[in-house]
C-alpha positions in Angstrom: -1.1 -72.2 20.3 -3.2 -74.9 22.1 -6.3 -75.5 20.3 -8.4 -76.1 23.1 -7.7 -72.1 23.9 -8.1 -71.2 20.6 -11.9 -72.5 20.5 -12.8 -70.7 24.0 -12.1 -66.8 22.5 -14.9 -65.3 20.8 -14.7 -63.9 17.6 -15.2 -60.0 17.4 -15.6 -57.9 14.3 -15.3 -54.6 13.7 -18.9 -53.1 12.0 -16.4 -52.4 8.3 -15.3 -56.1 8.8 -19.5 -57.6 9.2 -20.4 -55.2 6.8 -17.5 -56.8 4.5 -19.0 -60.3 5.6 -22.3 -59.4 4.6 -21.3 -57.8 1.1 -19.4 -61.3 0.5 -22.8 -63.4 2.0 -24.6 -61.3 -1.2 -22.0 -62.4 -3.7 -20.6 -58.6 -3.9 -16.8 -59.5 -3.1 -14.3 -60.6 -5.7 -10.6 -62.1 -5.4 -8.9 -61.3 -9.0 -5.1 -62.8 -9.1 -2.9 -62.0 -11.9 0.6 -63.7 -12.3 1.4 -61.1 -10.4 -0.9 -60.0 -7.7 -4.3 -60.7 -5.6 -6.7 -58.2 -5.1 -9.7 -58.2 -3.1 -12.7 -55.8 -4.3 -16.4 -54.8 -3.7 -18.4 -52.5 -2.0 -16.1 -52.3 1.3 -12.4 -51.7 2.0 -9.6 -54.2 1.3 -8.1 -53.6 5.0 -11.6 -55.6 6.0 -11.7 -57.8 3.1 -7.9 -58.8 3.5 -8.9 -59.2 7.4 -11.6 -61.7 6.8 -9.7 -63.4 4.5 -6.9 -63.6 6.6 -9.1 -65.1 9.6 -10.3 -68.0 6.8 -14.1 -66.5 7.4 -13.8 -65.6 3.7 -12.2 -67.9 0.4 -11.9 -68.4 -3.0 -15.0 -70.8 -4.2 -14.0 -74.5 -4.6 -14.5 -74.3 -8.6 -12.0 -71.5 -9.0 -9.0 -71.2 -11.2 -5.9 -70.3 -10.3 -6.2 -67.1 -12.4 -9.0 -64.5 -13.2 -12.0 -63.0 -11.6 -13.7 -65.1 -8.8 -16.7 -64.4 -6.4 -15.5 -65.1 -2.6 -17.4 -67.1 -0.7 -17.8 -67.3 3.0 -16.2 -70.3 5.0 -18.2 -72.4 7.8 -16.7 -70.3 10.2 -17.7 -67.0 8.3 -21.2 -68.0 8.4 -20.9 -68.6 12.0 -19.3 -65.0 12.7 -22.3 -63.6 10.4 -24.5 -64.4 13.2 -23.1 -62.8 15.6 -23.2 -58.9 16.0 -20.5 -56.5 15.4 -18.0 -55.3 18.6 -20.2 -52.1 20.3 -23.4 -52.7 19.0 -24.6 -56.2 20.6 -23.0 -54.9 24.2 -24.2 -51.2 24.1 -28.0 -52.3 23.6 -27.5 -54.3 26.4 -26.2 -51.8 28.3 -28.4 -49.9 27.5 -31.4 -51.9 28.7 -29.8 -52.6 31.8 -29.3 -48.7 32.7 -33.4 -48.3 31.9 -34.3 -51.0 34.0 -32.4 -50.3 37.0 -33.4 -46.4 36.6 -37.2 -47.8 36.9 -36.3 -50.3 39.6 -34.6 -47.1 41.7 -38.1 -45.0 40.6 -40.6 -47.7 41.7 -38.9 -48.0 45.3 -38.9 -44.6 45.5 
């Protein structure tokens, strides 16, 4: 994929995946390996966790082991994607504005 593409899409998340991005922002999200398996834990699902770890908005801190209990930590990009509102809720406000101010544009030529 041409990077120059990759930059123009906007990232959307799902409201469980910002919710997941702010539990991590609070320090509430935790990667535990073993030798045999990584798990992904706090306050959210692991579908959204695994997600955002998956899209590198989430990772391991840069002082972790390669074994045990570590806080996650979000990425440059996952701070970006925190400011950003979750799919539905940004655009339905809007949409909703706009429906209120034509309705009173229609009613004040009326």
């Amino acid at each position: 994929m041409d990077r120059e593409l990759e930059v123009d899409v906007p990232l959307r998340l799902t409201v469980a995946q910002h919710r997941a991005l702010q539990a991590t922002a609070r320090g509430e999200v935790y990667r535990t390996h073993t030798s045999i398996t990584y798990t992904l834990t706090g306050p959210c699902g692991s579908i959204s966790l695994w997600a955002l770890a998956r899209a590198d908005l989430i990772a391991d801190p840069s002082e972790a082991r390669e074994y045990g209990r570590h806080r996650m930590v979000l990425t440059a990009k996952g701070r970006d994607a925190l400011a950003l509102p979750p799919v539905g809720q940004g655009s339905a406000a809007r949409e909703i504005v706009a429906r209120r101010a034509d309705k009173d544009d229609k009613a004040a030529r009326e």
